[in-house]
C-alpha positions as CSV (number, residue, x, y, z in Angstrom):
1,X,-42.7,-183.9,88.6
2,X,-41.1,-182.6,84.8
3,X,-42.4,-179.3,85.4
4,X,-41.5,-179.2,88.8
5,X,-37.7,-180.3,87.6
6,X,-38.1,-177.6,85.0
7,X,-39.4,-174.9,87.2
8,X,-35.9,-175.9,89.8
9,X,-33.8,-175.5,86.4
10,X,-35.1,-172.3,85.3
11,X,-35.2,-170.9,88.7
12,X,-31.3,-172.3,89.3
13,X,-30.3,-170.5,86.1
14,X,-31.8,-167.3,86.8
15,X,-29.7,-166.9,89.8
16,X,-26.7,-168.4,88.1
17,X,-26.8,-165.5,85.6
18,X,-27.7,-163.3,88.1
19,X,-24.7,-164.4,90.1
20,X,-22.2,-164.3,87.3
21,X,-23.4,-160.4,86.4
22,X,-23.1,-159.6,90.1
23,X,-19.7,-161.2,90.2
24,X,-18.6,-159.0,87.1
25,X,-19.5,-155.8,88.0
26,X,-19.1,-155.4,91.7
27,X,-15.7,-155.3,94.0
28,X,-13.0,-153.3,94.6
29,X,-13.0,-151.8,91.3
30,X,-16.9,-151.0,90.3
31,X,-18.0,-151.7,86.6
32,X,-21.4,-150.8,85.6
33,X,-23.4,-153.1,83.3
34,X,-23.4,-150.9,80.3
35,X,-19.4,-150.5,80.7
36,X,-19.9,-154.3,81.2
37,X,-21.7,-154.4,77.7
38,X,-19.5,-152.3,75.8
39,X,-16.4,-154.4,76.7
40,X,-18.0,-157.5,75.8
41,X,-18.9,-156.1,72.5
42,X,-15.5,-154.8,72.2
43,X,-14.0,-158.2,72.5
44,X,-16.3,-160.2,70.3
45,X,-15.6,-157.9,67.6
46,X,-11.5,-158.1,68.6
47,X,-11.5,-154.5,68.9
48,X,-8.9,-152.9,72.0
49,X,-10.2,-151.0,75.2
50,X,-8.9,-147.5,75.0
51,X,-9.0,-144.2,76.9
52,X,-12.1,-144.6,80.0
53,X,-12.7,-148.5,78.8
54,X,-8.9,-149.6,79.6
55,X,-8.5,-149.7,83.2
56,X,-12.1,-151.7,83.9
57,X,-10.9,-154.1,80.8
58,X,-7.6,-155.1,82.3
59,X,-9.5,-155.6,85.5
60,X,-12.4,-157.5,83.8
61,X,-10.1,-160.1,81.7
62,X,-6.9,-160.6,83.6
63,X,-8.2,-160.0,87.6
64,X,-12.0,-160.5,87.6
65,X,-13.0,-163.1,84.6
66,X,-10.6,-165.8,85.8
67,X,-12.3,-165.4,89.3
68,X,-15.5,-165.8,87.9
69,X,-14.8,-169.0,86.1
70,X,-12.5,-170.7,88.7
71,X,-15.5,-170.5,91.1
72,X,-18.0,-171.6,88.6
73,X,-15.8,-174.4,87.6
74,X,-14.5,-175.1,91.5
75,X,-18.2,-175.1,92.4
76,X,-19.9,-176.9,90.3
77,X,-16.9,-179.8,90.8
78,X,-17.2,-180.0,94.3
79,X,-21.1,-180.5,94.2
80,X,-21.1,-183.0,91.4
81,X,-18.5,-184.9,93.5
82,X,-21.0,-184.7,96.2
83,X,-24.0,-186.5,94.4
84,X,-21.6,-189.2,93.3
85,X,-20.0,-190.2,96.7
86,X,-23.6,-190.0,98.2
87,X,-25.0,-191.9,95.6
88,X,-22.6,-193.9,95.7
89,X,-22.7,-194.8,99.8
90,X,-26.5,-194.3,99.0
91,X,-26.0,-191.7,102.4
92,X,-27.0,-188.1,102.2
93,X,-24.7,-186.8,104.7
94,X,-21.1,-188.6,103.0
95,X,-19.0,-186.2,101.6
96,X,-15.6,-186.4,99.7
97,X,-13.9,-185.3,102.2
98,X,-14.8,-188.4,104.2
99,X,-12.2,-190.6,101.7
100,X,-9.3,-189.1,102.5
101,X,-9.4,-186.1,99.4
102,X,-9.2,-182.9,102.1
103,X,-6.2,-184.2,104.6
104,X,-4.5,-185.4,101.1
105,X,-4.4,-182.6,99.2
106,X,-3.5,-180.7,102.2
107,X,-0.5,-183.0,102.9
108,X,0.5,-182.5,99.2
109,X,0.0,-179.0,99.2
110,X,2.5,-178.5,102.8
111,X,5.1,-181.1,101.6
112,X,5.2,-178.9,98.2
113,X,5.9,-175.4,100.3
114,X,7.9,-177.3,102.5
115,X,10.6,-179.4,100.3
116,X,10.1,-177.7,96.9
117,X,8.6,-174.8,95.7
118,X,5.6,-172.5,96.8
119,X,4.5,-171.5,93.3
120,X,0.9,-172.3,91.9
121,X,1.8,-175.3,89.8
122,X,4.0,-177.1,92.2
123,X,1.7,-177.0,95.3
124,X,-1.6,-177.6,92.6
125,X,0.1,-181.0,91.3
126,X,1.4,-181.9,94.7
127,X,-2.0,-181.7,96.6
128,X,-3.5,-183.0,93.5
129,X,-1.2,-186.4,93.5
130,X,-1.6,-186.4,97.3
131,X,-5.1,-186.5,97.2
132,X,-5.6,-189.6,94.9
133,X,-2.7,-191.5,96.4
134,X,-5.3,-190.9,99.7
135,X,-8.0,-192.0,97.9
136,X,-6.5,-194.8,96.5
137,X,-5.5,-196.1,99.3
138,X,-8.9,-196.3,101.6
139,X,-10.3,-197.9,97.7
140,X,-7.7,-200.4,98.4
141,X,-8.5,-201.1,102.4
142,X,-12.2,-200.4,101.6
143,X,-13.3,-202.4,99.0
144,X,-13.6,-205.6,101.0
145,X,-15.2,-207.3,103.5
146,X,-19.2,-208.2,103.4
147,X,-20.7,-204.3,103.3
148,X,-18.5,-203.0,101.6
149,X,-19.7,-199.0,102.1
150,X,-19.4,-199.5,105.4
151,X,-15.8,-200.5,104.8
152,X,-15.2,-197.5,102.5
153,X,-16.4,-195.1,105.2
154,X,-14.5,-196.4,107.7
155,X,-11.1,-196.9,105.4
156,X,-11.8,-193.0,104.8
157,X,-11.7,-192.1,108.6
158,X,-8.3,-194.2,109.0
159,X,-6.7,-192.6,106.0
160,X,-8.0,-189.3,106.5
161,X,-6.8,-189.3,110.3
162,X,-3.6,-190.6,109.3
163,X,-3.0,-187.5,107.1
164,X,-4.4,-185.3,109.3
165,X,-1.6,-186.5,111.5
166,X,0.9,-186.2,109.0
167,X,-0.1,-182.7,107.6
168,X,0.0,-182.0,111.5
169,X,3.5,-183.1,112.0
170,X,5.0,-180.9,108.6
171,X,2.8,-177.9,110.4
172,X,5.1,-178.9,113.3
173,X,8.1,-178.7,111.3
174,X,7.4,-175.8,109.2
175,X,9.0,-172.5,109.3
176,X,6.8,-170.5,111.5
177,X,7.4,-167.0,109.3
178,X,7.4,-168.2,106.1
179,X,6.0,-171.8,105.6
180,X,3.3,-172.2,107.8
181,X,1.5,-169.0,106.6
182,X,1.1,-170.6,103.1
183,X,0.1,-173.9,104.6
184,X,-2.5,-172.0,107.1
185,X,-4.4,-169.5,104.6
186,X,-4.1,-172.5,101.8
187,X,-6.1,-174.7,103.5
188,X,-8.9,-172.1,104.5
189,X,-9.6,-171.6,100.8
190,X,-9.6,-168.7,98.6
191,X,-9.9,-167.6,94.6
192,X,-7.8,-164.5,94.9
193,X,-5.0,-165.3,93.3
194,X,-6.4,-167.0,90.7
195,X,-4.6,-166.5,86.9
196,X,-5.9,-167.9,83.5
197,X,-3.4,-171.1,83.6
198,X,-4.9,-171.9,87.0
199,X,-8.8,-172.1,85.7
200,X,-7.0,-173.9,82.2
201,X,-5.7,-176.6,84.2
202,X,-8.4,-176.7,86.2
203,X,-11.4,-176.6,83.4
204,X,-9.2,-179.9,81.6
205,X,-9.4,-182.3,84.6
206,X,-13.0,-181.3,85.6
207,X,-14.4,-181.3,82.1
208,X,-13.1,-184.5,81.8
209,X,-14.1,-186.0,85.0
210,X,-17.9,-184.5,85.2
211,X,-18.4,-185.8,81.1
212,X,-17.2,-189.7,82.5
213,X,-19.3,-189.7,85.5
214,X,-22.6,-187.8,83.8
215,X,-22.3,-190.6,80.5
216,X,-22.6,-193.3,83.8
217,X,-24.4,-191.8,85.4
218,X,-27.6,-194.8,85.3
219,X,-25.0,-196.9,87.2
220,X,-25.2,-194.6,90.0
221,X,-29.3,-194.7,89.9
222,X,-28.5,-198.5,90.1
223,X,-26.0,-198.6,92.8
224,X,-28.8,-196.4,94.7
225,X,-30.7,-199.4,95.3
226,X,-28.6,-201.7,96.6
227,X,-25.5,-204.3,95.7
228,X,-27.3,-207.4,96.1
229,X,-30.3,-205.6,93.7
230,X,-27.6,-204.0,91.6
231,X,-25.7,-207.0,90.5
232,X,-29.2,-208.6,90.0
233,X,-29.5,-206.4,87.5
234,X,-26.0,-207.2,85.7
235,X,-24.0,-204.8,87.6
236,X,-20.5,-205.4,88.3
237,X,-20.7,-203.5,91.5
238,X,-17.1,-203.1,92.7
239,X,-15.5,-201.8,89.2
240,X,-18.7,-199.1,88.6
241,X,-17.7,-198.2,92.3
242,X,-14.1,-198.0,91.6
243,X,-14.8,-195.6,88.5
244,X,-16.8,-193.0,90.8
245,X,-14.2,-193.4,93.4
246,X,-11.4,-192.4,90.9
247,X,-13.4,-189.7,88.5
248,X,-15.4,-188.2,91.4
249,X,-12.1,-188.1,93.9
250,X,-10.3,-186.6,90.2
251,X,-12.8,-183.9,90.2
252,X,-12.9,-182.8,93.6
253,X,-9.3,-183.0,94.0
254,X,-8.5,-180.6,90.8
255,X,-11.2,-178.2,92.3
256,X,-9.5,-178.5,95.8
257,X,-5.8,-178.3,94.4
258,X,-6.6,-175.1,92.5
259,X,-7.5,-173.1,95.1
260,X,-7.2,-174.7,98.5
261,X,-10.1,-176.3,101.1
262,X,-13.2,-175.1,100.0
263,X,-15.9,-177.0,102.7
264,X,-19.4,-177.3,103.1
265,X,-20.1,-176.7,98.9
266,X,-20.0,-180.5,98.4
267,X,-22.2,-181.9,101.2
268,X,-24.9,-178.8,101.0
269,X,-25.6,-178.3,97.7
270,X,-25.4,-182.2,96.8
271,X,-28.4,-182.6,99.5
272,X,-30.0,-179.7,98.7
273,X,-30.0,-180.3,95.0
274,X,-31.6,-183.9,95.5
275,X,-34.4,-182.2,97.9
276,X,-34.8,-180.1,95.2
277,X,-34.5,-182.5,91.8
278,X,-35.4,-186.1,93.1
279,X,-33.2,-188.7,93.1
280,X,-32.4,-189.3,89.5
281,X,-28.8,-189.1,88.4
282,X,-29.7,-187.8,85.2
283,X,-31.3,-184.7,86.4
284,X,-29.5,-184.5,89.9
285,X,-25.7,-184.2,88.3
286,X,-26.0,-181.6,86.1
287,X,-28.7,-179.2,88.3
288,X,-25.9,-180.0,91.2
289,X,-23.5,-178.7,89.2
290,X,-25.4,-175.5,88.3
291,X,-26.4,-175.2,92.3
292,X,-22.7,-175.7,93.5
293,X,-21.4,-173.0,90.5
294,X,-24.1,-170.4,91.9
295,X,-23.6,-170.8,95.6
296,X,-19.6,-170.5,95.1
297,X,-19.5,-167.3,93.0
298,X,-21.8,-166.0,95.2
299,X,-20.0,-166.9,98.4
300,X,-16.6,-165.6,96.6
301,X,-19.0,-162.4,95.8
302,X,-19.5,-161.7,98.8
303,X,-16.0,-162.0,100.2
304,X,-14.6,-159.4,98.2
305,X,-17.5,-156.7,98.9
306,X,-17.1,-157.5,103.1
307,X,-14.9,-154.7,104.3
308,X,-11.7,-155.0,105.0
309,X,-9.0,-157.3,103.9
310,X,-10.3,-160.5,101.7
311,X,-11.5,-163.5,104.1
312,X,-10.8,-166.7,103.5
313,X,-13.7,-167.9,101.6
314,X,-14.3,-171.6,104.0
315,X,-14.8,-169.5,107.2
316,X,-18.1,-168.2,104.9
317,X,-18.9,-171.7,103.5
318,X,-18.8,-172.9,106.7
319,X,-20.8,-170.3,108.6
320,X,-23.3,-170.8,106.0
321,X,-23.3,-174.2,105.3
322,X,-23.0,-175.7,109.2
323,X,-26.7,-174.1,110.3
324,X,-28.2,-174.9,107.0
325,X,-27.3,-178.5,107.2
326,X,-28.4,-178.2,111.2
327,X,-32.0,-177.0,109.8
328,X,-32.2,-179.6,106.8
329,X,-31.6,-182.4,109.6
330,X,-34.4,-181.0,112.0
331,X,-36.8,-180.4,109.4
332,X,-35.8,-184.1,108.1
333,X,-38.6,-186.9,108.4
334,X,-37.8,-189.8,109.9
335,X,-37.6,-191.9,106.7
336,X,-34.1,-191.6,106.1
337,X,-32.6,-191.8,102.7
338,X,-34.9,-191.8,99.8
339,X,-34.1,-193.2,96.4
């Protein structure tokens, strides 16, 4: 089983790097590898691009670079969320957006281009806020009653379809040449117009979130097997839940808010990571988080090299990820979940 993790780690970073050199050098603009080299040797040594090197390094460090690390960072976010909220419901096929975090952050993000402003920061904090006041709120309905994961679920259904509705009704409302454009292409996703102060703010909340949830991440291996076994074991079941809730939702909501609706990265590569790693927390969170990085940046690869204008990357995800989860299920034994 070590080697086989080890073998899944090498072969996930291979591809990673692979992903991140492909992501550098190819798109509208081409840079080959050694051009590639030469700037990064260039900037380690503080030295400026001149003459032939200046045009490929303003598009390497101010267009392509924060690309590159907004997907790694949005990516591996949206996985690790993924592994918790399964873990958590101990059900492979739960993803965040099941507790309310998609139709929050896409309410926040049409009441801020709506009422006040449509730049970056306003509608980032406003579907940010949005998505954790959703959160909060199926926490708060769901975290009763006798099972209470059966609660959660069904407190995330309510609250989700209750701001569906209300994203809906400011759709409704919206001015149809200017407003509900933004809304529309924000909530289909996309890393083009991503700036260094995007990934910065980004990169804080994440960093902070995945470090909280990977230090406890054993309480997640023991709310795998059960409440009843769990607080057996000393476990105080509803505050360990309540911190994945809030770190997880704080994760996937930064990754969301930064660059709209991303779907299909958490639930795929969350269930394809544990076919891949096992079940253990300690090996699933951050291989997750390596899987989710790669499959992003590649996905955001490939949109900018399809021809034509940029497509918005969640009409990929999805075509990708709706046939592969189809296949997973088919090929799925009749066991169910496995811990």
């Amino acid at each position: 089983m070590k080697l086989r993790k080890t073998g899944a780690f090498t072969a996930i970073s291979v591809v990673l790097a692979g992903a991140v050199i492909l992501a550098l050098t190819n798109g509208q603009y081409h840079i080959d590898v050694a051009t590639l080299w030469k700037l990064l040797l260039l900037k380690i040594s503080g030295a400026e691009a001149s003459g032939d090197l200046a045009t490929p390094a303003t598009v390497l460090w101010s267009v392509r670079l924060p690309r590159v690390f907004m997907a790694l960072i949005v990516g591996a976010a949206l996985a690790v969320g993924g592994v918790v909220f399964q873990g958590m419901t101990r059900n492979p096929l739960i993803s965040p957006s099941f507790l309310g975090i998609t139709h929050g952050a896409v309410f926040g993000a049409s009441v801020a281009i709506i009422f006040f402003s449509k730049s970056a920061i306003a509608v980032e904090a406003s579907a940010f806020v949005w998505a954790l006041v959703a959160v909060a709120i199926v926490f708060a309905i769901g975290n009763r009653g006798i099972n209470s994961i059966t609660t959660l679920v069904i407190a995330g259904v309510i609250v989700s379809s209750f701001f569906m509705a209300a994203g809906s009704f400011l759709k409704y409302i919206a001015d149809p040449y200017e407003d509900l454009p933004a809304i529309t292409f924000w909530t289909m996703g996309g890393l083009n117009n991503v700036l260094a102060p995007n990934v910065a703010r980004a990169f804080g909340i994440i960093s902070v979130g995945m470090l909280v949830i990977y230090i406890f991440r054993w309480r997640l291996n023991l709310l795998a097997v059960g409440d009843e076994d769990a607080t057996s074991m000393g476990l105080n079941v509803k505050a360990t839940r309540a911190i994945f809730v809030f770190f997880g939702a704080m994760i996937v909501a930064a990754g969301s808010s930064s660059c709209g609706i991303i779907m299909w990265v958490d639930l795929i590569t969350a269930h394809v990571s544990r076919m891949f790693i096992g079940p253990d927390h300690k090996s699933l969170i951050p291989f997750s988080a390596l899987m989710g990085a790669a499959f992003l940046l590649l996905t955001d690869t490939a949109v900018r090299l399809l021809p034509g204008s940029e497509m918005p990357i969640s009409i990929v995800t999805s075509f990708i990820g709706a046939p592969l989860l189809g296949y997973l299920l088919m090929k799925q034994n009749n066991a169910g979940w496995k811990n």
